[in-house]
C-alpha positions in Angstrom: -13.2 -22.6 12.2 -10.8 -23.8 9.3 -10.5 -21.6 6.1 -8.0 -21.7 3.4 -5.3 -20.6 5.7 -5.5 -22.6 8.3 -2.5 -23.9 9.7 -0.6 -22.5 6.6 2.8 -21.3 6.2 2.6 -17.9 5.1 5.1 -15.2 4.6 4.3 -11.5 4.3 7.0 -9.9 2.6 6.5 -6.4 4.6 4.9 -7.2 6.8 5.7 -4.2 9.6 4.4 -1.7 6.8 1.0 0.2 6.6 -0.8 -2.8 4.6 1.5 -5.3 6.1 1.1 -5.0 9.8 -3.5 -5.1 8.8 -2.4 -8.3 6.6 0.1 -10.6 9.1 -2.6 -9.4 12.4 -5.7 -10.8 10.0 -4.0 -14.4 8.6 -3.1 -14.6 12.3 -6.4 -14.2 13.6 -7.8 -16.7 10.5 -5.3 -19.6 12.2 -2.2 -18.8 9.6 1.5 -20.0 10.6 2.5 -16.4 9.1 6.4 -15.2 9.0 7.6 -11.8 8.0 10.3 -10.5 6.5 11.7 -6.7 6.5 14.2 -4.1 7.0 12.8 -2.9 10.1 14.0 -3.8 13.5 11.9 -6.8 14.9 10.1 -4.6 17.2 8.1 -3.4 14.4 6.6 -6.7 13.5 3.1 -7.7 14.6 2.2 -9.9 17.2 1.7 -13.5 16.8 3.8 -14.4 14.1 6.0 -17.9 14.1 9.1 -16.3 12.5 10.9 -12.6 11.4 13.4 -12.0 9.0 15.6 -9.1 8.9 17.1 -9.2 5.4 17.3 -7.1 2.3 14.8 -8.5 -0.1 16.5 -6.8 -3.5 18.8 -10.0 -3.2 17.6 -12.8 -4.9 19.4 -15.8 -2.4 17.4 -14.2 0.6 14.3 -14.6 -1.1 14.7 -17.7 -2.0 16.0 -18.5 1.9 12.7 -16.9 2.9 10.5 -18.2 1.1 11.4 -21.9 1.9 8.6 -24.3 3.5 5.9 -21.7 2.7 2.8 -22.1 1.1 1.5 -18.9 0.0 4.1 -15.4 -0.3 2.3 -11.9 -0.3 4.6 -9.6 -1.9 4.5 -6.3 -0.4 7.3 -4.7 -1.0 9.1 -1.9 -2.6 9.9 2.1 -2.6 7.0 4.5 -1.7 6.5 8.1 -1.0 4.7 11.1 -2.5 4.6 12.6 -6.3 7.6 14.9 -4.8 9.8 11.9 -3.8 9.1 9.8 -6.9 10.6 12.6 -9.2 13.3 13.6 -6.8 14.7 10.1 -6.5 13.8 8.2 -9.4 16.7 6.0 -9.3 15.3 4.8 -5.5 11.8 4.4 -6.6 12.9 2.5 -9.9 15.6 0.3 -8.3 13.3 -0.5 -4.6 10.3 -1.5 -6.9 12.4 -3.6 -9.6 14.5 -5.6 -7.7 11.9 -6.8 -4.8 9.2 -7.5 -7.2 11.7 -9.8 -9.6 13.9 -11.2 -6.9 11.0 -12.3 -4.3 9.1 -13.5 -7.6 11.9 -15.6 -8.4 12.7 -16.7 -5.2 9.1 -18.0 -4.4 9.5 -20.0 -7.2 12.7 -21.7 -6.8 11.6 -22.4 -3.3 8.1 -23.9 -4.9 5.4 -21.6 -3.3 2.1 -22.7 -4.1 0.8 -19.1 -4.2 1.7 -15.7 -4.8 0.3 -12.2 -4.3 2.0 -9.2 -6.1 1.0 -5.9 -4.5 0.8 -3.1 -7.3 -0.8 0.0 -7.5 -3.0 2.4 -9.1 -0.1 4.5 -9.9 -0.1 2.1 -13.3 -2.8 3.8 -14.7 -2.8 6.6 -17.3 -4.8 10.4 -16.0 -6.5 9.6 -19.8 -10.1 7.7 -19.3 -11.5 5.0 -16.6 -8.8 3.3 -14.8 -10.2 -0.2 -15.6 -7.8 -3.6 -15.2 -7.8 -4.9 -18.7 -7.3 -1.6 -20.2 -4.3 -0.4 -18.0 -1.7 -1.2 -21.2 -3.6 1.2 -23.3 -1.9 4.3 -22.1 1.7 5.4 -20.5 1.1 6.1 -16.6 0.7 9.4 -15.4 4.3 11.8 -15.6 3.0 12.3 -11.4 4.0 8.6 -11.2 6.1 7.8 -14.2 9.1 5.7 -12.4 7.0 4.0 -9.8 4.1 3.5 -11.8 6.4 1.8 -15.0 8.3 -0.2 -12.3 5.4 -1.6 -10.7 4.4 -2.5 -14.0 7.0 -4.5 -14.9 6.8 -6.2 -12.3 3.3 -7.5 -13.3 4.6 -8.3 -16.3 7.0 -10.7 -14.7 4.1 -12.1 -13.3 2.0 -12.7 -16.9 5.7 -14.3 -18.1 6.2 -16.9 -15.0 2.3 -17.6 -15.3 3.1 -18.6 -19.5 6.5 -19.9 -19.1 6.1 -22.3 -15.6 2.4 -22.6 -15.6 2.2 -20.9 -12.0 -1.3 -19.8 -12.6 -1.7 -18.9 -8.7 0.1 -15.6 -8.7 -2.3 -12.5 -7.9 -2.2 -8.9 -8.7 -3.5 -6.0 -6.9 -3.8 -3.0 -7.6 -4.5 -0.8 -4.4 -5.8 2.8 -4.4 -4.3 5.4 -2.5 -4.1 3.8 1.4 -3.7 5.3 4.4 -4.1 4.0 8.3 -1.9 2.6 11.2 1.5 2.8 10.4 1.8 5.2 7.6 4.7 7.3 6.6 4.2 10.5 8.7 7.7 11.8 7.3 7.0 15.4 6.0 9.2 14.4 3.2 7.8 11.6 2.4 4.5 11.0 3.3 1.1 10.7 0.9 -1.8 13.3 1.2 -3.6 11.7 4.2 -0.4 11.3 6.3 0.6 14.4 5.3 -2.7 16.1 6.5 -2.9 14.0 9.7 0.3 15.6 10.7 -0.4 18.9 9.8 -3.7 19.6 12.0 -2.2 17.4 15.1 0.6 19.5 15.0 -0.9 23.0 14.0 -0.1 26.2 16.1 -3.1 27.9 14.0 -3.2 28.1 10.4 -2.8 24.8 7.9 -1.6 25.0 4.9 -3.0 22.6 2.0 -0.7 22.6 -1.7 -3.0 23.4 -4.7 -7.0 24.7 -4.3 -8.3 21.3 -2.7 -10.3 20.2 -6.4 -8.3 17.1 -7.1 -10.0 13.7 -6.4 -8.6 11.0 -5.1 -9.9 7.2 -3.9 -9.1 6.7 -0.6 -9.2 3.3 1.2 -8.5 2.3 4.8 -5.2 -0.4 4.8 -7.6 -2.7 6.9 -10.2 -2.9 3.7 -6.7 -3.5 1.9 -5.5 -6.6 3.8 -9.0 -7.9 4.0 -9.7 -7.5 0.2 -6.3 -9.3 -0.6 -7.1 -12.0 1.5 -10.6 -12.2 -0.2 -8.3 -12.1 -3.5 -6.2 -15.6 -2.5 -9.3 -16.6 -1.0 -11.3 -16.5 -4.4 -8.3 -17.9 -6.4 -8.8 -14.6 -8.4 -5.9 -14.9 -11.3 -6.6 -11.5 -13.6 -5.2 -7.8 -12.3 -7.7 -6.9 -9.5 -8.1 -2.9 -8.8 -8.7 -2.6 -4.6 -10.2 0.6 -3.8 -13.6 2.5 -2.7 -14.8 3.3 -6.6 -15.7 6.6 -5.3 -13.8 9.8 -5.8 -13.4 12.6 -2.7 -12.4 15.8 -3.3 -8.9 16.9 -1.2 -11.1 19.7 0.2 -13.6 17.3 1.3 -10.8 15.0 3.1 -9.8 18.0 4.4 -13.1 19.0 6.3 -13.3 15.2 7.3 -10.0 15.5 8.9 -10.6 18.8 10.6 -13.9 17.6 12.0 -12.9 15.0 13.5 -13.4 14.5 17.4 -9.4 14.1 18.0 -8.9 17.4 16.0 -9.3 19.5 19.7 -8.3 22.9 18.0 -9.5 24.1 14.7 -6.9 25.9 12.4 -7.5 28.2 9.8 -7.1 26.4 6.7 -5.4 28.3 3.6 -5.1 26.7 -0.2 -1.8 27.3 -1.5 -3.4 27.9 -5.4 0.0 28.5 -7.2 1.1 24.6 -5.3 1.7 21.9 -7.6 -1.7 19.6 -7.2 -1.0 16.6 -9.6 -3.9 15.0 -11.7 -6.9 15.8 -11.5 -8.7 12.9 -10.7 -7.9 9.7 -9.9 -10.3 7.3 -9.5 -10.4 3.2 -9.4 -13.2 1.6 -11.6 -14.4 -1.6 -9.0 -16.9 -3.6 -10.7 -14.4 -6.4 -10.9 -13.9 -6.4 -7.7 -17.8 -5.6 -6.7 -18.7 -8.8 -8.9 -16.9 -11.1 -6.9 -18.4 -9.3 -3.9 -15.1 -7.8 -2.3 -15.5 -4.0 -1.4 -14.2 -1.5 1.5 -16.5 -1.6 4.8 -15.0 0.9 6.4 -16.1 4.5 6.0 -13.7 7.5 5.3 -15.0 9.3 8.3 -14.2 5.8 10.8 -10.6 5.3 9.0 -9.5 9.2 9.5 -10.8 8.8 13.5 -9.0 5.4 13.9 -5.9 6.8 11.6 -5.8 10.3 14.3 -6.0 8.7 17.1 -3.4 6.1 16.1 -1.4 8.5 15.4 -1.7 10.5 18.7 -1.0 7.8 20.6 2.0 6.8 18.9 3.1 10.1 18.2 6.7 10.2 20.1 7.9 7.1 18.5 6.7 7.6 14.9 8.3 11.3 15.0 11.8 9.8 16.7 11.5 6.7 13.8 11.4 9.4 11.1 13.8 12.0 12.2 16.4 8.7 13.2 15.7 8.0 9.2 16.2 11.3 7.9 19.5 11.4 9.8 21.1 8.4 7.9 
C-alpha cells in the first residue's frame, strides 16, 4: 500500500545505530528507497537498503555528496554516552554534536532535500519544572548534561534560523527520552543506565552492583517506539520541537527488578545500592501531550523492550563485546 514514503529516496544519517538500524528496517518495510550513511563498517548496516556510505559526517562536502538525489534526510547523528563520559570528554561530546548537526543541515540544503528530521534529546531540558517543548529556553540544561545538552541545542537553533532565513519549513525536531534496545552501547564505559544494567546481570558471578540508592526516575522508551514515532513525526508534517518518550516516570529500582525478573535473567544476583554513588537528577521526566494530541505514543511496554533488549543482547553477545573492546583499544 503507498504512504508518504513510497518509493522515496531516503537517507538515514546513522543509520547502523540503536535508533537507526529500528528507523532504515521500518522505511524499508513502508516501500522507502532508504541509504545510510556511517562510520561503521558496512556489515553493521541493515538489510534492504539501496546504498551505504562510509564517510565522516563532521565534513560539510560529504554531506552535501550524501545527501544528493534524496528526498527526505533523518539526521541522527552525533556523540553519546553516559553523564560520566559527557563530563570526561567534553570537547568529544561538544565537537561530535556540533559539527554533524550544522554540516548535514547544511548539506541537505545545498543538495535541496525536501525534508529534514533533526534528532535531539531530552538532555536540553533544565532538572527545574515540567520538561515541556515550548518552555525548554526558559532554563540552562542540567550540569549532568551541560555540553551535550547545549550542543544539541544549538543545533535546533540552526534549525529555527534555516526555517526563517530559507523558508525550509519541513525540518523536524525530536526530542527523544532516554532509549534503549537492539544495538545499544554495551561499553562499560560508555554505556546509558539500561545498557549498563543489561550487562551487569548477564554477566554476574553473584552480586550486582547499582550506583546511587535506585530513587531517581527516569523515562524509558524502546528505540522501536522511537523510529516509529519519528516516522509518525514526517508523516504528520509536524514543524514545532516534538518530545518522544513514554510520559511516565520509573524509578532505577523499579527498572532494576524489571530487569532481574526477567525470563532470560537464569540466575538471580544479590543486588547492592552503592548510596555514596553519584546518581544524577532526580527526576527526569518527558511531558507528551503534544505528542499524545497528535495521537503518537510508545506501544511497547517496559517489561517487552527489557525481554526483547536481553535476549538481543545474549544472542549477540560475542560480537558486541569483541566490537567494544576492538574500540577501546584505538
Amino acid at each position: 500500500m503507498k504512504n508518504k514514503f513510497y518509493k522515496k529516496k531516503i537517507l538515514v544519517a546513522g543509520g547502523t545505530g540503536l535508533v537507526g538500524q529500528q528507523l532504515t528496517k521500518q522505511l524499508v518495510d513502508l516501500g522507502a528507497e532508504v541509504y545510510v550513511c556511517s562510520l561503521d563498517n558496512e556489515d553493521m548496516a541493515p538489510e534492504g537498503i539501496k546504498g551505504y556510505y562510509k564517510l565522516d559526517m563532521s565534513i560539510k562536502e560529504n554531506c552535501k555528496m550524501v545527501c544528493e538525489g534524496k528526498d527526505i534526510v533523518f539526521s541522527l547523528l552525533g556523540a553519546t554516552g553516559s553523564p560520566a563520559t559527557n563530563f570526561k570528554n567534553p570537547a568529544t561530546f561538544m565537537m561530535g554534536n556540533l559539527l554533524t548537526a550544522l554540516n548535514m543541515l547544511e548539506g541537505a540544503r545545498l543538495a535541496n532535500v525536501e525534508e529534514f528530521m533533526y534528532t535531539s534529546t531530552y538532555g536540553v531540558y533544565s532538572n527545574k519544572g515540567e520538561m515541556i517543548e515550548d518552555q525548554m529556553w526558559n532554563n540552562n540544561p542540567s550540569e549532568n548534561d551541560k555540553f551535550a545538552g547545549w550542543a544539541k541545542r544549538m543545533g535546533e537553533l540552526q534549525v529555527e534560523a534555516y526555517k526563517k532565513q530559507y523558508g525550509w519549513n519541513k525540518i523536524y525536531i525530536v526530542r527523544p527520552a532516554n532509549i534503549y534496545g537492539p544495538f545499544s552501547n554495551f561499553d562499560d564505559k560508555n554505556s546509558m543506565v539500561v545498557a549498563s544494567l543489561i550487562k551487569k546481570f548477564c554477566n554476574s558471578t553473584g552480586v550486582v552492583k547499582i550506583w546511587g540508592d535506585g530513587s531517581p526516575i527516569r523515562d524509558f522508551i524502546y528505540s522501536k517506539d522511537v523510529a516509529k514515532m519519528m516516522i509518525q513525526v514526517v508523516e504528520k508534517e509536524i514543524s514545532n520541537p516534538i518530545n518522544l518518550g513514554s510520559g511516565d516516570g520509573v524509578s532505577i529500582s523499579e527498572l532494576v527488578e524489571v530487569i532481574s525478573n526477567s525470563t532470560h535473567i537464569k540466575k538471580k544476583p544479590k543486588i547492592e545500592f552503592e548510596i555514596e554513588k553519584p546518581m544524577g537528577d532526580k527526576i527526569r521526566v518527558l511531558n507528551t501531550k503534544l505528542a499524545k494530541s497528535n495521537k503518537i505514543s510508545p506501544i511497547i511496554s517496559l517489561k517487552d523492550g527489557i525481554d526483547e533488549t536481553i535476549d538481543w543482547y545474549l544472542k549477540n553477545i560475542e560480537s558486541v563485546d569483541l566490537k567494544f573492546n576492538a574500540f577501546n583499544q584505538k
